[in-house]
C-alpha positions as CSV (number, residue, x, y, z in Angstrom):
1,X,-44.2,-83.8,52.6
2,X,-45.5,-83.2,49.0
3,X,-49.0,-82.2,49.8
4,X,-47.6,-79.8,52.6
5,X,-45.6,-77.7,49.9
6,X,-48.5,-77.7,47.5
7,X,-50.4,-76.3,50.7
8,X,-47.8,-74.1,51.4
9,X,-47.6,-72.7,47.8
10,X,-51.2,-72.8,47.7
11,X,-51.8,-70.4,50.7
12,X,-48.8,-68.1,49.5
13,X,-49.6,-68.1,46.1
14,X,-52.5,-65.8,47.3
15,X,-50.0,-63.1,48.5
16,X,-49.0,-60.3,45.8
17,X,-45.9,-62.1,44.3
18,X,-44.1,-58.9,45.0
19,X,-45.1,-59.0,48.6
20,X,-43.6,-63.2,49.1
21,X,-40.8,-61.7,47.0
22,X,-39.4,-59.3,49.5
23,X,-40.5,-61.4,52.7
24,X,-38.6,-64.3,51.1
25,X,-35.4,-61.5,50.5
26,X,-35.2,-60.8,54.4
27,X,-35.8,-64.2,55.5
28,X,-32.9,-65.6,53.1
29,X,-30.5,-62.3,53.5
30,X,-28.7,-64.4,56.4
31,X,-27.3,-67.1,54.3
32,X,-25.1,-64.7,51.9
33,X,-22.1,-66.2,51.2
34,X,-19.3,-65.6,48.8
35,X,-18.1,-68.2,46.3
36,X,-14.5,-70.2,47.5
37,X,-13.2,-73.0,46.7
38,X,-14.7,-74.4,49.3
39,X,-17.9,-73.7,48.1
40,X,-17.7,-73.6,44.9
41,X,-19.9,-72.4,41.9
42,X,-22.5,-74.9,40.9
43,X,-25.6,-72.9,40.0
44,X,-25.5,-69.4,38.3
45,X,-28.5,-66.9,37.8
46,X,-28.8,-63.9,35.3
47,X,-31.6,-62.0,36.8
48,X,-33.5,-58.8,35.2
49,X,-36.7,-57.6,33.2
50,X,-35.1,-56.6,30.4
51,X,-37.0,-55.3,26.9
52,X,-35.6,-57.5,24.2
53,X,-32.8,-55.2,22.8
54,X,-31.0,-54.9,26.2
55,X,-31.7,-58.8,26.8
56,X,-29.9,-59.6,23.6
57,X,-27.3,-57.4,24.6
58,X,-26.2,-59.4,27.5
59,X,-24.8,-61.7,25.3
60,X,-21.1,-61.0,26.3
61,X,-21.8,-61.3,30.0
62,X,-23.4,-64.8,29.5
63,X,-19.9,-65.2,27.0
64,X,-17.9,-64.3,29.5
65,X,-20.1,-66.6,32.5
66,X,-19.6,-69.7,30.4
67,X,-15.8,-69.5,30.1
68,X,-15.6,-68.7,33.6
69,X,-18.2,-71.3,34.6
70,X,-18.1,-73.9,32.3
71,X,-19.5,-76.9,34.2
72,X,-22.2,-74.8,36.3
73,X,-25.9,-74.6,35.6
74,X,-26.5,-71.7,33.9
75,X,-30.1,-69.6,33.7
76,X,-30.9,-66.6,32.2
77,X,-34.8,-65.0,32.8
78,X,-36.6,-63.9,30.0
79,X,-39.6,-62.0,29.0
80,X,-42.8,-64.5,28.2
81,X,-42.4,-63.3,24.4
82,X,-38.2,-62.9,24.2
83,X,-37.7,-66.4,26.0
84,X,-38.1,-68.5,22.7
85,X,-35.5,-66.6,21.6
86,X,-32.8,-68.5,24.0
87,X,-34.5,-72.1,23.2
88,X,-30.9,-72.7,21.7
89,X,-29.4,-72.4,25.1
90,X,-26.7,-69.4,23.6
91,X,-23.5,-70.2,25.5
92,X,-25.4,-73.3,28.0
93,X,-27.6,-70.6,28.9
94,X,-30.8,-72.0,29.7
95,X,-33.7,-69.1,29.5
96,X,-36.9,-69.3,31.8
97,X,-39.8,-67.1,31.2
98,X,-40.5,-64.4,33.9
99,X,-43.0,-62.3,34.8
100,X,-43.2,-60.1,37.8
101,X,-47.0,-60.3,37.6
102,X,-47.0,-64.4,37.2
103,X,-46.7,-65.9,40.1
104,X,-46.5,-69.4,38.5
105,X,-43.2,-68.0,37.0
106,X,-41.9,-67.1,40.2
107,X,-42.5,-70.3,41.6
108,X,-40.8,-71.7,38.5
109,X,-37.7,-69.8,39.3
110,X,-38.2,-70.8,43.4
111,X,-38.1,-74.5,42.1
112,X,-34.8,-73.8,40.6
113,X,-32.7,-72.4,43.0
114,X,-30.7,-72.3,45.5
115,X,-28.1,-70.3,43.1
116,X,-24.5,-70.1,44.1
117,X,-24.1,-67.1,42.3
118,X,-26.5,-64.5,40.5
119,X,-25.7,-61.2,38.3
120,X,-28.7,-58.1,38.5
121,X,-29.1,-56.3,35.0
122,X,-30.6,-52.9,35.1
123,X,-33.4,-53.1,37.8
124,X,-31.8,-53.6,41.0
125,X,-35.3,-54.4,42.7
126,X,-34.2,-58.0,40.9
127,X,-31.0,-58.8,43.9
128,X,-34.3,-58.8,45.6
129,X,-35.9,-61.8,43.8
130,X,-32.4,-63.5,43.5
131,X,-32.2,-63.1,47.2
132,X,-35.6,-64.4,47.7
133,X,-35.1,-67.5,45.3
134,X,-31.6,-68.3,47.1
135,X,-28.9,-66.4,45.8
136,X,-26.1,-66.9,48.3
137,X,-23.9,-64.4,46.5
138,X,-25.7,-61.3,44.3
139,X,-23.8,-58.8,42.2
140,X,-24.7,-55.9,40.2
141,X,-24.2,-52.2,39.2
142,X,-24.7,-49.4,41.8
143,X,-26.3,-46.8,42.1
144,X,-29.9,-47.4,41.5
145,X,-32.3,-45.0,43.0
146,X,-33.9,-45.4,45.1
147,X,-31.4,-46.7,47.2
148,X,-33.5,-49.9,49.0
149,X,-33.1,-51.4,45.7
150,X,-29.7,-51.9,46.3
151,X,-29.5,-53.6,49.6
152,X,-29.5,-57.1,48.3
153,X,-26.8,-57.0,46.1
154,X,-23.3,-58.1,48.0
155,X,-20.9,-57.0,45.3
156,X,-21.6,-53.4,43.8
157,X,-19.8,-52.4,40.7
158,X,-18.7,-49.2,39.9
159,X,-19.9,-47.6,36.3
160,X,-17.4,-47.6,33.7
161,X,-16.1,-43.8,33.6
162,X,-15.2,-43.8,30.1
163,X,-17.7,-44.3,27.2
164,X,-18.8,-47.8,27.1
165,X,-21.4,-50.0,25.1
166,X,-24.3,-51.5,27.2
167,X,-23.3,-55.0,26.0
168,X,-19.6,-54.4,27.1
169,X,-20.4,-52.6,30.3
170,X,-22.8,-56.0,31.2
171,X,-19.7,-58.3,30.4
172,X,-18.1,-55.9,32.9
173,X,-19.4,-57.0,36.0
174,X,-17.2,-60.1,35.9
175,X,-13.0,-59.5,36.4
176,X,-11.0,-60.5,33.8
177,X,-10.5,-60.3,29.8
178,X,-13.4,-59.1,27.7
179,X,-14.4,-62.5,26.0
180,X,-14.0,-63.0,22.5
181,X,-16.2,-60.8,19.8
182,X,-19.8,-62.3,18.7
183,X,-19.5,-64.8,15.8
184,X,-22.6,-65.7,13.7
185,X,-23.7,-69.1,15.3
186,X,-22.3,-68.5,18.7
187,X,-26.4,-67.9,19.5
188,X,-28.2,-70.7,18.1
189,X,-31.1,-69.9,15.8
190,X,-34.5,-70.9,17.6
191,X,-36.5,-73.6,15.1
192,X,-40.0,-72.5,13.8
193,X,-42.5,-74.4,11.8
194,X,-42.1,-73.1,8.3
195,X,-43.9,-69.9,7.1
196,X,-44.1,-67.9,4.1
197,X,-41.1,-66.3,3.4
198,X,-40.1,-63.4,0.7
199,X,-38.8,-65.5,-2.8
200,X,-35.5,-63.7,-4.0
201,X,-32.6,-61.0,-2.6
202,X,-34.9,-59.0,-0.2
203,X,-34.2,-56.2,2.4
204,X,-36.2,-56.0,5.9
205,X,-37.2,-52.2,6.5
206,X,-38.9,-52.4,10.0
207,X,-40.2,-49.2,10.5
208,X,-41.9,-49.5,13.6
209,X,-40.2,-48.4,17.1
210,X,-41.1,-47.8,20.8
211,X,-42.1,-43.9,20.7
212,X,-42.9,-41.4,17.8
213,X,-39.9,-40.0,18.4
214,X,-37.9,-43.1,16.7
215,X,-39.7,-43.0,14.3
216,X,-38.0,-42.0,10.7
217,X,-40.2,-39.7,8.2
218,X,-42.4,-42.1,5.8
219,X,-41.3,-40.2,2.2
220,X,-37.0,-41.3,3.6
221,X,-38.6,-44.7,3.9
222,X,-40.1,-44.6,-0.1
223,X,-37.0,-43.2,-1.3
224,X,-34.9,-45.8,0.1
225,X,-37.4,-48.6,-0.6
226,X,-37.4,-47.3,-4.6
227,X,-33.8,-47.3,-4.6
228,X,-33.5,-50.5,-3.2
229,X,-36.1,-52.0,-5.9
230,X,-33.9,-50.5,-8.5
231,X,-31.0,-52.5,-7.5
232,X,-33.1,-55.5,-7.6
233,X,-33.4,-56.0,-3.9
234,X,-37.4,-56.1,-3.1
235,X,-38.5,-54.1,-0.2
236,X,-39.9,-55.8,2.9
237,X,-42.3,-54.0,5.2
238,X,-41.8,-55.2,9.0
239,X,-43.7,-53.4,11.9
240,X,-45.2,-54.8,15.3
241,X,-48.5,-55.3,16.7
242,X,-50.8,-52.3,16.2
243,X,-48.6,-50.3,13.4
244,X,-50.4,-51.1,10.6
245,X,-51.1,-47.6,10.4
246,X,-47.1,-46.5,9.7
247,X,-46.9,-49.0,7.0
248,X,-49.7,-48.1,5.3
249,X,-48.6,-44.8,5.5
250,X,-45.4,-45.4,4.1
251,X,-47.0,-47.6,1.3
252,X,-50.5,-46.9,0.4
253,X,-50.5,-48.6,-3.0
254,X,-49.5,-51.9,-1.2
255,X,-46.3,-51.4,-3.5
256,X,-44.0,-54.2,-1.7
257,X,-45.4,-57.0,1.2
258,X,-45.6,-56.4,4.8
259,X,-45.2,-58.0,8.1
260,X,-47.2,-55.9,10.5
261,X,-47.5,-57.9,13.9
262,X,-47.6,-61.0,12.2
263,X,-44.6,-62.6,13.6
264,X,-43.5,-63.8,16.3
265,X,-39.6,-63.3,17.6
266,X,-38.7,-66.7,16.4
267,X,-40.1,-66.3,12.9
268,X,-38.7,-63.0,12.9
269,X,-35.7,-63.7,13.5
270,X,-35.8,-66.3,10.4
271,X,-37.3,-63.4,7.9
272,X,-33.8,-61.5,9.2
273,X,-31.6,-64.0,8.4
274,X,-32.9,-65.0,5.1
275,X,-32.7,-60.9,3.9
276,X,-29.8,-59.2,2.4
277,X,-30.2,-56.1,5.1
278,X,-32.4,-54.5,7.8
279,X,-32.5,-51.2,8.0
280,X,-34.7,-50.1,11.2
281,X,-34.7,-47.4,13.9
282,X,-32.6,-47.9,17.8
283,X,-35.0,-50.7,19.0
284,X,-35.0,-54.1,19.8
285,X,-35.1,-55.6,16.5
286,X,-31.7,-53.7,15.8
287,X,-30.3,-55.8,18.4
288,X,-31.9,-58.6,17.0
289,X,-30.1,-58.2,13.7
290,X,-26.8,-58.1,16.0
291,X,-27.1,-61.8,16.9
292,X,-28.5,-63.2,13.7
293,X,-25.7,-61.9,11.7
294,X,-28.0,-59.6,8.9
295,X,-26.2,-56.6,8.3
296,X,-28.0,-53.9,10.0
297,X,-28.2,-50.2,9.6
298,X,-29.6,-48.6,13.1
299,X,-30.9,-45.1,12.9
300,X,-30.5,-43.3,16.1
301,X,-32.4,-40.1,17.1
302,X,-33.0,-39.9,21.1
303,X,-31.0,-42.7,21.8
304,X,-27.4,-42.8,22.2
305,X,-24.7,-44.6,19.3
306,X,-21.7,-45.0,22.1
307,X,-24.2,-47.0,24.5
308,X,-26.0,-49.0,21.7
309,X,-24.0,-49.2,18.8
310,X,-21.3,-51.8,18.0
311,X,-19.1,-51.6,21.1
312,X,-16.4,-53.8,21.0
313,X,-18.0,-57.1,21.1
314,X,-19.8,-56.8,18.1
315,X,-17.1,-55.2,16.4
316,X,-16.6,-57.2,13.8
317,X,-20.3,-56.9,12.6
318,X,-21.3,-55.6,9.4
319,X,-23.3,-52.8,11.3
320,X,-23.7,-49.3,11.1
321,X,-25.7,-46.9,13.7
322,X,-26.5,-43.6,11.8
323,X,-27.4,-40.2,13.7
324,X,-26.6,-36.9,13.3
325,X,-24.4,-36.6,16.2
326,X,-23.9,-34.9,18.5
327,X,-27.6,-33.6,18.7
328,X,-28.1,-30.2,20.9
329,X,-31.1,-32.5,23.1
330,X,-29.6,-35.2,23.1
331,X,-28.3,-34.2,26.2
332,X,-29.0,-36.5,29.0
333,X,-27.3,-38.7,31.1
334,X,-29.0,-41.0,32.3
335,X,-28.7,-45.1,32.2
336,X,-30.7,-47.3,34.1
337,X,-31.4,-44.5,36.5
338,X,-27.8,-43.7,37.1
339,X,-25.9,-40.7,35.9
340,X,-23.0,-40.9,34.2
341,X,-21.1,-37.8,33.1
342,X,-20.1,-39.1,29.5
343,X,-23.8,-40.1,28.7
344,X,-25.9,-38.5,25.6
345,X,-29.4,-39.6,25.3
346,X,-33.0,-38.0,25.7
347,X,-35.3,-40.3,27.3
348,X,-38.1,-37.4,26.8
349,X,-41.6,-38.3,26.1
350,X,-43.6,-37.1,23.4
351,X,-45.4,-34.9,25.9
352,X,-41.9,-33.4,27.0
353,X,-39.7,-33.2,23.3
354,X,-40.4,-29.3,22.6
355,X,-39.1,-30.9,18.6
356,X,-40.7,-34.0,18.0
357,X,-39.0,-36.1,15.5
358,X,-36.2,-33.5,14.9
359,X,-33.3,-35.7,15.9
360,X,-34.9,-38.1,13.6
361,X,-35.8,-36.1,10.5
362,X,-32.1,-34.8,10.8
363,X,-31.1,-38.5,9.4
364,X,-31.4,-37.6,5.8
365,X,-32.1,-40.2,3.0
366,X,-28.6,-40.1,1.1
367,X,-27.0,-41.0,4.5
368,X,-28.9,-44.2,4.5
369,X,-28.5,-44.8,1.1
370,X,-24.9,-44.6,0.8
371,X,-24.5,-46.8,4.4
372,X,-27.1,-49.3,2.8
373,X,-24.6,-49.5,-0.8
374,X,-21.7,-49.9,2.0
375,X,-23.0,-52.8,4.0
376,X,-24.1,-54.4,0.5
377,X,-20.9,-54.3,-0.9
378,X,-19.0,-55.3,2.5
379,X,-21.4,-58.9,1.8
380,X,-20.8,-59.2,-1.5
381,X,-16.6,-58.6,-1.0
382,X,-15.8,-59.7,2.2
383,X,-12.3,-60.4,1.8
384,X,-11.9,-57.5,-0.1
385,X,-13.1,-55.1,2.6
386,X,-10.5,-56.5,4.6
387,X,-7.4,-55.6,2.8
C-alpha cells in the first residue's frame, strides 16, 4: 500500500501543483460538512499566502481559534522565510511552510489533513487548496473577484461596514467576543544561535519598505538619527536584501552600524527586542515590532492608519502610526480586492502615483521626533503614563 502512494504521488507530482490543487477541490467538494456535536472539531486549518505583516496580524484570529478550540490541532501556513517566525507555536499554533510553487509543501499540507474546519485569509483561491487537502467546512470573507474564487468557501462573511483594523476584522470571522488584547509573550520568541548584537541603549531605524513610495526622505532619517545620538541612544541602520543603496545614502560616512539583508526574521526579531525603539515605514517589520513588544513608530504614506494601525487588539501597545491624514490620494478603497466604502489607501504604483513620495515627504521630521520622545518616555514611566 506504501509503494502504491509513493507511485501515486510520484505520477501527480508531475502535474502543475495548481492543476492537482483544483482537481483535488472538485473531487473533495462532496464531503462538505458543517461542524456539530456530532462531529466535532478535531483538526483546524488557517489557510493563506500572506506577506509577513498581514501574517503577523492574524494573531487575534489564531487568539480567538485557541479559546474556542482548545484541544484541536491547530495549523497555520506560512511563507518559507516567515514560518520560523511561528516555531514557538503562538497560541498551539503549529506553522508549516507553504509555497504555491513547491509541490513538496503541498504534499506536506495533503499529509496533514483531513481538517474539520479551515479559515481563508485574503486570497480566496486558498478555500480551494483547503478543499483540496480535506477541509470538510471552509470559511472566509466574500467578495473576492473574480467570483470562482469563492466557490469553495461554505461560510461567507460579510465585511465589517465600519472602520476596522485588518487584525480585528481577521479575528472577525469567528462569532463571539473579541479575545483579549496582545500581551508581550503571548507569541513566543523563536531561538537563534547568537549573533552580534549592538552594545548599549540603541534604536532600530529600518528604512527599507516594499515600494519607493514608502519610502521616507534620507536627510528626515539623519536628523532623527542625530537627535537620537544626542540623547545617548546609538542609531541602528536596518534594511533588507538589496537596499544597501538607501542606507548608504542615508549614511555615507558609515556614521552608525547597519544591518542591510543580513538577517534573517528570527535574528531580526532578536535585534528588535533588545532596542529601545524602531522607527520604520507601514511594512512588515512594523508588524513585527507589534508582537515583539519594541515600541514602534510606523510612518504611513499610501497605506492606510485605520486598517494597519493599532486596532483594538494591540491597543495597549506602545505604538504610534504617523501620517498626514487624511491625504487628497489616498483615496482608494480597496482591501483584498474588495471595496469597502470607508477604506483610504493608494495601492498606486510608481508608474501610476502622478506625486511620488508626496504622502511620505508630508511626514515631517519634528513629528517623528516628538512621537519618538513620547514612546521613550511612556518606557521609561510606565506607571506614570497610566494615571
Amino acid at each position: 500500500m506504501r509503494l502504491a502512494r509513493e507511485a501515486g504521488f510520484l505520477v501527480v507530482s508531475r502535474l502543475p501543483t495548481r492543476l492537482l490543487t483544483l482537481a483535488l477541490a472538485v473531487a473533495k467538494a462532496p464531503l462538505r460538512c458543517a461542524p456539530s456535536a456530532d462531529r466535532p472539531v478535531r483538526r483546524i486549518l488557517v489557510a493563506h499566502y500572506l506577506l509577513l505583516g498581514d501574517t503577523v496580524l492574524l494573531a487575534p484570529l489564531l487568539a480567538k481559534l485557541a479559546a474556542r478550540y482548545p484541544d484541536a490541532e491547530r495549523i497555520v501556513l506560512a511563507r518559507p522565510a516567515v514560518a520560523p517566525l511561528l516555531s514557538g507555536n503562538p497560541y498551539g499554533f503549529q506553522a508549516l511552510a507553504y509555497d504555491p510553487r513547491d509541490f513538496q509543501s503541498f504534499r506536506n499540507l495533503l499529509g496533514r489533513g483531513p481538517f474539520d474546519l479551515a479559515y481563508v485569509l485574503g486570497d480566496n483561491r486558498y478555500a480551494w487548496l483547503a478543499r483540496a487537502v480535506g477541509a470538510r467546512w471552509i470559511v472566509g470573507f466574500e467578495g473576492d473577484r473574480p467570483a470562482w474564487k469563492n466557490w469553495m468557501l461554505d461560510v461567507l462573511q460579510a465585511l465589517p461596514a465600519i472602520p476596522t483594523a485588518w487584525a480585528d476584522m481577521a479575528a472577525g470571522l469567528i462569532d463571539g467576543e473579541a479575545p483579549p488584547s496582545f500581551r508581550p509573550g503571548d507569541w513566543p520568541a523563536p531561538e537563534v544561535p547568537k549573533f552580534d548584537l549592538p552594545d548599549g541603549d540603541y534604536a532600530v531605524l529600518h528604512v527599507g519598505a516594499s515600494t519607493p513610495l514608502k519610502l521616507w526622505p534620507a536627510d528626515r532619517w539623519r536628523a532623527l538619527a542625530k537627535m537620537l545620538f544626542e540623547r545617548g541612544i546609538t542609531p541602528v541602520w536596518s534594511a533588507g536584501h538589496g537596499e544597501v543603496g538607501l542606507v548608504e545614502m542615508i549614511d555615507p560616512e558609515h556614521r552608525y552600524r547597519r544591518y542591510c539583508g543580513t538577517l534573517n526574521l528570527p535574528q531580526l526579531w532578536h535585534l528588535l527586542a533588545r532596542g529601545c525603539i524602531l522607527v520604520c515605514p507601514d511594512t512588515g517589520v512594523a508588524h513585527l515590532g507589534k508582537i515583539v513588544g519594541v515600541p514602534t513608530i510606523a510612518l504611513f504614506g499610501p497605506g492606510a492608519p485605520q486598517l494597519y494601525g493599532k486596532g483594538d487588539f494591540w491597543r495597549n501597545s506602545c505604538y504610534i502610526a504617523l501620517a498626514e491624514d487624511p491625504f487628497p490620494c489616498r483615496d482608494q478603497r480597496l482591501l483584498f480586492r474588495r471595496e469597502l466604502a470607508w477604506v483610504r489607501r493608494c495601492g498606486r504604483t510608481t508608474a501610476t502615483c502622478t506625486t511620488p513620495g508626496a504622502c511620505m515627504r508630508a511626514i515631517p521630521v519634528d513629528a517623528a521626533v516628538r512621537a519618538v520622545l513620547s514612546l521613550l518616555d511612556h518606557s521609561a514611566n510606565p506607571e506614570g503614563n497610566r494615571q
